[in-house]
C-alpha positions in Angstrom: 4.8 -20.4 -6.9 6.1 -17.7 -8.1 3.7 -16.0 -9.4 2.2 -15.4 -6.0 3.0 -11.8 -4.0 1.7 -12.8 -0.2 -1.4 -10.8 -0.2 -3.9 -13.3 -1.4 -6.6 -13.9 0.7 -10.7 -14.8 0.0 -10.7 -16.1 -3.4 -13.6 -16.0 -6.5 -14.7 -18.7 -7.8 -12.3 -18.7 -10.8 -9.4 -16.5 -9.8 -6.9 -15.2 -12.0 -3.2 -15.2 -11.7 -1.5 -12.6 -9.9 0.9 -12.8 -12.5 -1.6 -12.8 -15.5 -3.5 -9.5 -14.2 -0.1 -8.2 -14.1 0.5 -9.1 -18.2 -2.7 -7.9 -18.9 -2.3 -4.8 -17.0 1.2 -3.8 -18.9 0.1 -4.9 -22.4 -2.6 -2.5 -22.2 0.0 -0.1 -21.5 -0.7 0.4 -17.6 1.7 2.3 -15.8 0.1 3.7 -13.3 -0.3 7.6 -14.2 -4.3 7.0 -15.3 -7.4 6.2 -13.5 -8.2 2.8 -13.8 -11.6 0.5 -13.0 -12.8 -3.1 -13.0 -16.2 -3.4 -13.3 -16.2 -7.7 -12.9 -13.5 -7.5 -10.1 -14.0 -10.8 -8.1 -11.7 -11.0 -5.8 -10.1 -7.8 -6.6 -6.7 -9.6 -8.6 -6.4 -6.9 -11.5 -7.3 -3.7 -9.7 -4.7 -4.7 -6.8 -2.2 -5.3 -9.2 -3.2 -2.1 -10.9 -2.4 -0.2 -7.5 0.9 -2.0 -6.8 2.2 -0.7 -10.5 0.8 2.6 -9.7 2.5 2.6 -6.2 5.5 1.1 -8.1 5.6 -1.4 -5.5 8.1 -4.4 -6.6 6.3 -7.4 -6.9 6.6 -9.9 -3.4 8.0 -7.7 -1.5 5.8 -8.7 1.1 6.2 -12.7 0.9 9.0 -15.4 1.4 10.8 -17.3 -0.9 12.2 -21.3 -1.2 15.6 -19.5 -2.2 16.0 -18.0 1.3 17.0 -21.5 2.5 19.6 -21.9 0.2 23.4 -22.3 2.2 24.6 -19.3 -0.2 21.4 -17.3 0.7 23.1 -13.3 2.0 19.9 -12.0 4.1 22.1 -8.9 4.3 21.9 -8.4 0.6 18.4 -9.6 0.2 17.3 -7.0 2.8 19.4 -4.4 0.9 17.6 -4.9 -2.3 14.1 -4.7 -0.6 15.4 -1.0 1.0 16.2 0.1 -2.4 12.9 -1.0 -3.8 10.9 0.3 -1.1 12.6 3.8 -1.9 10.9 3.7 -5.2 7.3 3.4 -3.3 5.1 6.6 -4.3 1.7 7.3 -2.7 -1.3 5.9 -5.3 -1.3 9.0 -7.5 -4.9 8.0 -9.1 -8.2 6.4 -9.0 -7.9 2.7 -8.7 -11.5 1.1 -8.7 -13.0 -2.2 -8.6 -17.2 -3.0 -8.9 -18.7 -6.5 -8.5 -22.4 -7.0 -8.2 -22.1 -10.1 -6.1 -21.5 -9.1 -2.3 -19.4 -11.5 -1.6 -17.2 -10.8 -4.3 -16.9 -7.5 -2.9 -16.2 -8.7 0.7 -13.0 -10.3 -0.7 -11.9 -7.7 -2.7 -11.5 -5.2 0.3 -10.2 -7.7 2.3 -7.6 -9.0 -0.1 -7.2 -4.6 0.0 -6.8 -4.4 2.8 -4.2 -7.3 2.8 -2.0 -6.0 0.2 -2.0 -2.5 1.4 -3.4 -0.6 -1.2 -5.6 2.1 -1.1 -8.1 1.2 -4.2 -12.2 1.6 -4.2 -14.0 -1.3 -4.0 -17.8 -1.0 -4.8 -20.9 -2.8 -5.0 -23.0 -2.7 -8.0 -23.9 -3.9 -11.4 -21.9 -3.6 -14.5 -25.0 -1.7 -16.2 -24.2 1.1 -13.3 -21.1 1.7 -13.9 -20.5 5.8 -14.0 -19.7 7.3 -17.3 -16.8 9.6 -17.3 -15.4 11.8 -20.2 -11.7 11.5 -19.7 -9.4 8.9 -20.1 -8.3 5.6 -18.5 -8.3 2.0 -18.6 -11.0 -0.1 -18.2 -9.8 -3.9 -17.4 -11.5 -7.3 -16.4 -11.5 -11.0 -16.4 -15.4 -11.7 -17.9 -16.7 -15.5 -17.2 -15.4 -17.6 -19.3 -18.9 -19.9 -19.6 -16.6 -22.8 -18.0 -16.3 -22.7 -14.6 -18.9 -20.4 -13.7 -22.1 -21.0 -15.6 -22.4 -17.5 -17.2 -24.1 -16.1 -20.8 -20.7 -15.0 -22.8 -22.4 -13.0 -25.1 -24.6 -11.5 -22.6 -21.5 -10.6 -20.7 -19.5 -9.2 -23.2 -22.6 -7.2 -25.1 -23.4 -5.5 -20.8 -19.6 -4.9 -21.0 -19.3 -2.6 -24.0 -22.8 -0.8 -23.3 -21.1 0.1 -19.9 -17.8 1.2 -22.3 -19.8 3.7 -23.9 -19.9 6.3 -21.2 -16.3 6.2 -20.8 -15.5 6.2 -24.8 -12.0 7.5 -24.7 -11.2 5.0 -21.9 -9.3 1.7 -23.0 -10.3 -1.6 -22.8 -9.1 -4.6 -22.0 -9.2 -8.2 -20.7 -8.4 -11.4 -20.2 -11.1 -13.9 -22.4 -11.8 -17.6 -22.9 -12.3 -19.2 -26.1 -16.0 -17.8 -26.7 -15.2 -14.1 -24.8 -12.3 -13.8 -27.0 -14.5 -14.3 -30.3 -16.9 -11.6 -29.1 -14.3 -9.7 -27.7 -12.0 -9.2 -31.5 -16.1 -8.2 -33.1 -15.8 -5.3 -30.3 -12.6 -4.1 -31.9 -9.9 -5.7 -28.9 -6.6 -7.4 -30.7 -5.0 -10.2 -29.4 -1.6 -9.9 -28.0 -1.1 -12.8 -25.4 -2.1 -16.6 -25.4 -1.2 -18.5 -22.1 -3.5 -20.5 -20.1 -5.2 -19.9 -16.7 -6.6 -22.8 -14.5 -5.5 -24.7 -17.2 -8.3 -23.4 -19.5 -6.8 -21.5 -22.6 -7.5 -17.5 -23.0 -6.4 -14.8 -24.4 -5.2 -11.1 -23.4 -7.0 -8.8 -25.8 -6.8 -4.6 -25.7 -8.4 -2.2 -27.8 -5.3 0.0 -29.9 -5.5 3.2 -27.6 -6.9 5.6 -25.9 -9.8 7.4 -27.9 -10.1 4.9 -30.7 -13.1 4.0 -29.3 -15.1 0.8 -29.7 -16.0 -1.3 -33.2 -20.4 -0.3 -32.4 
């Protein structure tokens, strides 16, 4: 398991992969020196691993692994390597939100926060709420994919890039099911990673860059 870091906590109905918010997160160019939001947070996955890149926090530092019960296993060199990446540790040096309408989605966001030791907003309120803001950032989520959840795609995705407008020079990206990502490519996001999650096939799609603005 190794995609798991020891923080996880209360889950959403359909969580994503630690390890999948962090590919989505870095091939939308993530690295922590921007503000960053998601609006459809859940259980808070994407904007926690958001925080960690930002605090350039190594990934499982916080957990234990099978391979520390090897016969060969040096604890004296394990711990060594954890002191060197804990020196690279910076405060959060920007915005890290997340927004969920549902309150218990919120509930297990903070918690799961509060678990991983990161320092990010978490907020109550609908997607059509979200703030507009003039600068730059990245805007990243993990919409319903109509599969587990029983959820209007097209619905989704059409609340999703009115709430884009007010932040136009902010990025978008996310990871999309087989009917988000269809929508998703008419809004202008490219395709740059097919995996699975759950064992239901998606996509990771991000719009080209910062400025370029939605296909409207």
């Amino acid at each position: 398991m190794l995609h798991q870091r020891g923080w996880r906590g209360p889950q959403a109905k359909a969580p994503l992969r630690e390890t999948l918010a962090a590919a989505l997160l870095l091939a939308a160019g993530f690295r922590g020196d921007e503000p960053f939001c998601d609006p459809l947070c859940g259980s808070g996955t994407i904007a926690i691993e958001a925080a960690q890149i930002a605090m350039r926090r190594a990934p499982g530092t916080g957990r234990k692994f099978a391979f520390q019960k090897w016969p060969g296993f040096s604890a004296r060199q394990w711990e060594h390597l954890i002191s060197d990446a804990r020196k690279q540790e910076r405060p959060l040096p920007v915005l890290i939100e997340a927004s969920d309408q549902d309150a218990g989605a919120v509930a297990a966001a903070r918690e799961n926060a509060a678990r991983a030791r990161v320092p990010i907003e978490v907020v109550q309120r609908r997607l059509a709420d979200l703030p507009s803001d003039p600068g730059i950032g990245l805007l990243a989520c993990n919409p319903p994919y109509g599969v587990r959840i029983g959820a209007d795609v097209k619905r989704a995705l059409r609340e999703l890039d009115n709430a884009a407008k007010g932040r136009p020079r902010w990025r978008l990206a996310m990871v999309a099911g087989e009917a988000a990502a269809a929508g998703a490519r008419e809004l202008g996001l490219a395709p740059v990673l097919r995996t699975q999650n759950g064992g239901i096939p998606v996509e990771v799609l991000v719009s080209p860059r910062a400025g370029a603005g939605l296909k409207r």
